[in-house]
N, C-alpha and C positions, 0 to 999 in steps of 0.2 A: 759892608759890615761883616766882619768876621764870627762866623758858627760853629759849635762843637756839640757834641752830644752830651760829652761831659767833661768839665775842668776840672783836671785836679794839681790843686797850689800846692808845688811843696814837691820832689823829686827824692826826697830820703825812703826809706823801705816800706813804709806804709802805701805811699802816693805811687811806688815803681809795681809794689805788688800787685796795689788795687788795678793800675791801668793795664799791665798785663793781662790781667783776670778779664777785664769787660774785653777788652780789645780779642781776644780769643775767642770771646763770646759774639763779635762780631761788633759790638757797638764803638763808634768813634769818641775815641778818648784824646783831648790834649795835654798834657804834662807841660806845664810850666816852672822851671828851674831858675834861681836869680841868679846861678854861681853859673861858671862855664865849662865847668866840669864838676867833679866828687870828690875831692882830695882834701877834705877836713882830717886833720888829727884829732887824736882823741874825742872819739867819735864814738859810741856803744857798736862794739865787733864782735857780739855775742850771738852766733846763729844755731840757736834753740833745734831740740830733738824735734819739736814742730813744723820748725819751718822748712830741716832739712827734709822732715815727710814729703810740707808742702814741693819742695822744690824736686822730689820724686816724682810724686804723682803729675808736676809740670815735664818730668822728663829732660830736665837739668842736673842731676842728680851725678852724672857722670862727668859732665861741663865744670861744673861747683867740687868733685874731688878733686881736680888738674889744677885748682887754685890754691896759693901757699896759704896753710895754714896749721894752727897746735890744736890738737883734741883734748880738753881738758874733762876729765871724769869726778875728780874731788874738789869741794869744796871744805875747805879747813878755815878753822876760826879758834883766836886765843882763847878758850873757854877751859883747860886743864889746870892741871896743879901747877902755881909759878905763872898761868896763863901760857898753858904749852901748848900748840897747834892738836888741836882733836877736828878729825873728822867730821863735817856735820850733814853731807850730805855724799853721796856714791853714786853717779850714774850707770855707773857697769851692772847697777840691779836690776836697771830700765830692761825691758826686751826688746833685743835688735832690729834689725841692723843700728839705729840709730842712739845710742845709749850714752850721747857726750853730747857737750857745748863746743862747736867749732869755731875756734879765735878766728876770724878774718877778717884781712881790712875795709870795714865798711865799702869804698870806693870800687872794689874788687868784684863785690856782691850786689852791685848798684849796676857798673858796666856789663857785668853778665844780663840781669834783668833787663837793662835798657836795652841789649842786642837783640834778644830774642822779640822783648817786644815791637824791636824795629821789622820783624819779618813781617808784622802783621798788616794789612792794608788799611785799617780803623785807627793806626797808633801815629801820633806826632809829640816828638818830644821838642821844647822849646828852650832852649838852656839862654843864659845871660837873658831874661826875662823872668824881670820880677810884678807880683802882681801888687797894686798898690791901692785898689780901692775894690768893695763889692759895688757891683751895680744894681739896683732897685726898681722896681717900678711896682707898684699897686699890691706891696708888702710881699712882694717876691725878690727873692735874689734871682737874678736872669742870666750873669755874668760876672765877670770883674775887670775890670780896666787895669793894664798894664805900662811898663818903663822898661824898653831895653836899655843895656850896659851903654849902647852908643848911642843914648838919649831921645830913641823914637819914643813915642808914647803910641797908645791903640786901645780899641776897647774888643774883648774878644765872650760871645754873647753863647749860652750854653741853656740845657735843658737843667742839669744839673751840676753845681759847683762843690766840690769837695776837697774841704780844708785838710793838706796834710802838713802845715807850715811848722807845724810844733808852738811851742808854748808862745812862740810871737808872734802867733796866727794870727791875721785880720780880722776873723772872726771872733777873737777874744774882747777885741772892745765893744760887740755891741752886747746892751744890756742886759736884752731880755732873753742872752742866754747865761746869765747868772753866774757869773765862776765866783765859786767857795771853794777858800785857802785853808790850808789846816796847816800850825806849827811845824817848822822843821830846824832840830837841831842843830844841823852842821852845813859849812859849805864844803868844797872839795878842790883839793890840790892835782894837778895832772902833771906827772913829769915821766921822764926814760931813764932808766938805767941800767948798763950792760946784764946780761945774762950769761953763765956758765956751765956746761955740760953738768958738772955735780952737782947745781943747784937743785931747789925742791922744784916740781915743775906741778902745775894745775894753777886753781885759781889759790892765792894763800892770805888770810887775813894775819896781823898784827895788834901790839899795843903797845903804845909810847905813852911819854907821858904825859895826858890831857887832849890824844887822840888819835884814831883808829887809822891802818895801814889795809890798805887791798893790791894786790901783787898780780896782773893778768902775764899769764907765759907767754911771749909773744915768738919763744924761738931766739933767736939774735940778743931779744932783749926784755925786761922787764918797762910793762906800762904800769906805772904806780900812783895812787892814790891816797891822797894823807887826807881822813874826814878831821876836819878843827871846826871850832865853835863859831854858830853862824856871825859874822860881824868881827871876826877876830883876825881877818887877814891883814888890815895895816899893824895894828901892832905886832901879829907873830914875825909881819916882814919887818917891821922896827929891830927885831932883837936881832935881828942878822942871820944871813945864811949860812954861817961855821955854826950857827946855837939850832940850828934845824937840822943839818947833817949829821951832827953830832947825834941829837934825838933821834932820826931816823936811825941810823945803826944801832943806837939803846933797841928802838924797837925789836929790829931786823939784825940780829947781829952777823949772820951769813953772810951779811953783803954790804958789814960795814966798811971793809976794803976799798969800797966803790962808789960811797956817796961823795968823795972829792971831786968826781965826775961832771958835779951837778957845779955847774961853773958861774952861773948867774940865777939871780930869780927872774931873767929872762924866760928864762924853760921852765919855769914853774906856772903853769896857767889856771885860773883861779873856775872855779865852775859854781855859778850861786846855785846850790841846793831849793829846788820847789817841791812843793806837795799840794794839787790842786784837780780840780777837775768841775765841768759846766753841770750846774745842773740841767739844762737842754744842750743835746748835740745839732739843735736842727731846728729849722723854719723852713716855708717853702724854700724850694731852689735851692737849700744848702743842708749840708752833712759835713759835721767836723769828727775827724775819728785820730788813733794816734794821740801823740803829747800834747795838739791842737784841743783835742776834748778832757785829756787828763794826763797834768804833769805828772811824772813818777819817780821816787824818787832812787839812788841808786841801788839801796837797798835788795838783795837780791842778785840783782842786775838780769828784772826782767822787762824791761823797760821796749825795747823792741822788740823782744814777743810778742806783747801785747799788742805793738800797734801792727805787728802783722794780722796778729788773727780778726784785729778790727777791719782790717782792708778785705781780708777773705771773706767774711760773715756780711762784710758788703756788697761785694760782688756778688754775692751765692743770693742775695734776697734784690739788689738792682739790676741784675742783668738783664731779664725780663722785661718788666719797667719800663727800662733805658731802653731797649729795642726795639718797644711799642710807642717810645717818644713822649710817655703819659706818669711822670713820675709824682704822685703825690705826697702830701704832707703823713700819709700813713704808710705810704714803702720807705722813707727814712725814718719814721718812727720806729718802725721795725727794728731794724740795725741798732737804735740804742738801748731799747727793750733785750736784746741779746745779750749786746756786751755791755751792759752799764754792772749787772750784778757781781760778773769777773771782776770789772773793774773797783767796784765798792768792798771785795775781799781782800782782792789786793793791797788798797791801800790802807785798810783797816790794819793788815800783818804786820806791813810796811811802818804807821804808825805806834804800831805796840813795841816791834824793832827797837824804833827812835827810842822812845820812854823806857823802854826795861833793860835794853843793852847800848844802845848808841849814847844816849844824853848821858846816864852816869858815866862812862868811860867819860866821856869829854870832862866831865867837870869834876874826875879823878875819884872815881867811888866805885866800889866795886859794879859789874855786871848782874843783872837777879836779884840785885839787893844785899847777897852774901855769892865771896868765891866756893861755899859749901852748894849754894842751891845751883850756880854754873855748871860743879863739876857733876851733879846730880842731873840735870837738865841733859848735859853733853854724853854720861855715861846711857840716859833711855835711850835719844836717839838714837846712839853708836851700836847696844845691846840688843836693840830690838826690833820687830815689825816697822815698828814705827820710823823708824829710817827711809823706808823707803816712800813717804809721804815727802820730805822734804826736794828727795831726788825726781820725784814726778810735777813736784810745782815749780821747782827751777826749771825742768826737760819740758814741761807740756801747758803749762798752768793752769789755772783751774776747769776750765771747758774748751775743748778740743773744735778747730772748725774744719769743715770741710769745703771745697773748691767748687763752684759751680763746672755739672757736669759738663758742659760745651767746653769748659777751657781744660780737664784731663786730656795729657797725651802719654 
């Protein structure tokens, strides 16, 4: 029979963080991955004033600059006259060193963590193993039973299992941890299109017409995002892709030169927009943290902040616990008592978003109800104090975690 101290499902930034963390702390963590590597496209590559702390205060900080990547400072959004890009957010107001959003590719940010964590004697990473069931026994989760890529199966038996799979976590179908869905207006388009030294560089929103544009600088090239009404992708692919290029350049017209580019609706890939979250992250033997405990949706794009600080704030109250072999149903209580009320702000903003600025745009009505109260909205932030509210919830969100001490170097 195969033992661990702790499982954690799910290899994306939440589950790399968290095992790093316990594993420095001494406790043996195994990582279970279904993929054989980390080379997802379009993947959220946004690494938060947060987390480049975190990866300070781990002593990566120098590791993680040597990796390619754009430092974006503004966030812009059609909110002016005519829907002219206004600033709606400024990191450079933050106080340093860390004062920007670091574009990088997710995969980049994954192998660094998994290297380090490979130094440790507690850490095993298990790639092309996927987990495919929890294990049970006497209303405990004790394990999960797994399926490698080249058809082994196995059951690997744990003190504590923790779900970082994302929103198709195994954990979401049992019941009595309750996920409640709340309305989301759009789905999301993922495509590339070249990039040019004179373009505008940071993050840049748009408006076409009947739906919203997000522009990530990726350097080389633009990763772009067209938000359309949820349930509207066969027919917007019905009307053809010369009647989408076209709109996109209405949008965007800087870079209408380029949307011929876009050569099939191959390379358009479709992302279904959720907005969700458990109401329990927990029963014995298991903690789900990350998009596993609450979808997010792109809004923002604080989506993997979030589930880092959830992995942090877990580490910092299991490590203990996990070291003394004795982890109860009130040390991962803890952890959601933590981050649930983050999480319930969040998507509360996130919702108001949708309903006051995302759903009108889509269904072609102004923003705020009137282009007068937009540009009245866009002129407080931009004028005043209050600016710098927005730049702190994208850089840090709403409650800051810290590392358990054992794992500081």
């Amino acid at each position: 029979m195969e033992r661990t101290t702790c499982c954690v499902v799910g290899g994306g930034p939440a589950g790399m963080v968290l095992a790093l963390l316990l594993a420095r702390t001494g406790v043996e963590v195994t990582v279970l991955e279904k993929h054989g590597d980390f080379l997802r496209d379009f993947r959220g590559d946004t690494v938060h004033p947060s987390t480049l702390a975190l990866l300070d205060d781990l002593g990566l900080a120098e590791r993680f600059a040597r990796l390619p990547q754009r430092r974006v400072r503004t966030v812009r959004l059609p909110m002016g006259d005519g829907r002219s890009q206004v600033t709606v957010a400024d990191l450079s107001v933050l106080r340093g060193p860390y004062n920007y959003v670091a574009m990088v590719p997710q995969w980049d940010l994954l192998d660094l963590l998994a290297a380090e964590a490979g130094r440790e004697a507690t850490f095993r990473l298990r790639m092309n193993t996927e987990a495919t069931a929890l294990l049970t026994e006497g209303g405990r989760v004790t394990g999960v039973r797994y399926r490698t890529s080249d058809g082994r199966t196995g059951e690997l038996r744990a003190t504590l299992t923790v779900a970082c799979d994302g929103r198709g976590s195994l954990a979401r179908g049992r019941p009595e941890l309750g996920l409640r869905r709340f309305g989301c207006p759009m789905d999301a388009w993922w495509f590339r299109l070249p990039r040019r030294g004179s373009d505008p560089s940071g993050l840049v929103g748009g408006a076409g017409d009947r739906f919203l544009t997000a522009m990530i600088d990726r350097g080389h090239y633009w990763q772009c995002a067209a938000l359309i009404r949820k349930g509207s992708d066969r027919q917007r692919r019905a009307a053809g892709l010369d009647r989408f290029r076209a709109e996109f350049g209405a949008a965007v017209p800087w870079i209408a030169d380029r949307t011929g580019q876009l050569a099939s609706w191959d390379e358009v890939r479709l992302l279904d927009v959720r907005l969700d979250r458990l109401r329990r992250w927990h029963r014995p033997g298991l903690l789900c943290i990350g998009d596993a405990a609450h979808a997010m949706s792109p809004v923002f794009g604080i989506g993997i902040n979030l589930a880092v600080e959830d992995a942090v704030a877990a580490a910092r109250y299991l490590a203990a616990p996990l070291g003394r072999g004795t982890v109860g149903l009130r040390d991962v209580r803890r952890v959601q008592r933590r981050r649930r009320p983050t999480t319930v702000l969040t998507q509360a903003l996130q919702r108001a978003a949708h309903a006051r600025f995302v759903a009108p745009v889509l269904d072609g009505r102004p923003p705020l109800g009137s282009a007068a109260r937009a540009r009245r909205l866009a002129a407080l932030v931009t004028g005043s104090r209050l600016g710098r509210l927005p730049a702190y919830f994208i850089g840090y969100g709403a409650l800051r975690e810290r590392p358990p001490d054992a794992a500081v170097r």
